[in-house]
Every structure is written in structure tokens, then in C-alpha cells.
C-alpha positions in Angstrom: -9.9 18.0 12.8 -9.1 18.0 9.3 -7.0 21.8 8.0 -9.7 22.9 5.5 -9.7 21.4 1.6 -7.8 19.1 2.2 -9.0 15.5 3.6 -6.8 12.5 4.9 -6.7 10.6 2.2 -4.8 14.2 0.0 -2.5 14.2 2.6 -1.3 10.7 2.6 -0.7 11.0 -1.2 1.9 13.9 -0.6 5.2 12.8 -2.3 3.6 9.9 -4.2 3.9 10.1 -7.7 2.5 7.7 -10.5 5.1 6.3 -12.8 6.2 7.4 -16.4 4.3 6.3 -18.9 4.5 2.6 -20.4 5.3 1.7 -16.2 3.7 0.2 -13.5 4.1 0.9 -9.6 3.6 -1.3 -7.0 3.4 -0.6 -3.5 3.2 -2.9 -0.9 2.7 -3.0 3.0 2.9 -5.5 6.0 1.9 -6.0 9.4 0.9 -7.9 12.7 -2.1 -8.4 13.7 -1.5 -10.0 17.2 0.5 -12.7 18.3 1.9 -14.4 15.3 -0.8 -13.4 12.8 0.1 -11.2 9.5 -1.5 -9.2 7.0 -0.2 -7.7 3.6 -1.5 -6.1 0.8 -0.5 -4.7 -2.8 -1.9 -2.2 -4.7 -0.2 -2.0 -8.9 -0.7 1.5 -10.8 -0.8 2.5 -13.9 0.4 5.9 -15.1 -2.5 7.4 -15.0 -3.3 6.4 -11.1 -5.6 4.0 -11.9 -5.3 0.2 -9.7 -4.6 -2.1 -12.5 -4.6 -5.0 -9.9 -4.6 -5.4 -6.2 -4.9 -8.0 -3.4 -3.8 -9.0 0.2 -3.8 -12.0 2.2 -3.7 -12.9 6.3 -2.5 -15.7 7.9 -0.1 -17.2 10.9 3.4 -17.1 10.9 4.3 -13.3 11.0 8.2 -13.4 10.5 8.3 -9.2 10.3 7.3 -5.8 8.3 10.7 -6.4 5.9 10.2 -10.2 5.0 6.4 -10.0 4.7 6.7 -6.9 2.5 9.2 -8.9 0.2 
């Protein structure tokens, strides 16, 4: 049950902050899927929280969260 006025998605965001102005953020995330498959994704913001670009991609060969993220 979600605490009242305030959804999931609010609370995730806790602690995130865009960057300054003039910057870009990028954050990035990896994972298995299984045995041997990965997924990762990015998401790039602008200042004002708006996704200037973002993308992921799955495949075989997952070699771990760290090296998949970088």
C-alpha cells in the first residue's frame, strides 16, 4: 500500500537531483536476466529533468552489474 501523496515513482526520486545548469546527467543500470543473458539501460538529463536521450540493449554474455554498467 502506497503512504498517502506520495506514489512509487516520488519515492524513488528521493536524493536525485538534476544537474547545474549548462550539464548533463547520466545514469545508468545493469543486470541479469538468467543464465548468461544481460540488460542495461541509460537515461541522459538535462537540467531541467527533461531525458535528452535514452536507450538500452540485451544480449548474452553477462560478465556483471560493474562491467556492464561501465
Amino acid at each position: 500500500m502506497e503512504p498517502e501523496g506520495e506514489s512509487k515513482c516520488e519515492r524513488s526520486r528521493v536524493g536525485w537531483k538534476p544537474p547545474n545548469t549548462g550539464h548533463l546527467k547520466l545514469n545508468v543500470d545493469a543486470g541479469c536476466l538468467g543464465e548468461g543473458l544481460y540488460r542495461w539501460g541509460f537515461v541522459l538529463w538535462d537540467h531541467l529533468s527533461g531525458i535528452v536521450m535514452a536507450g538500452c540493449c540485451q544480449g548474452v554474455g553477462f560478465l556483471g552489474a560493474k562491467f556492464e554498467e561501465t
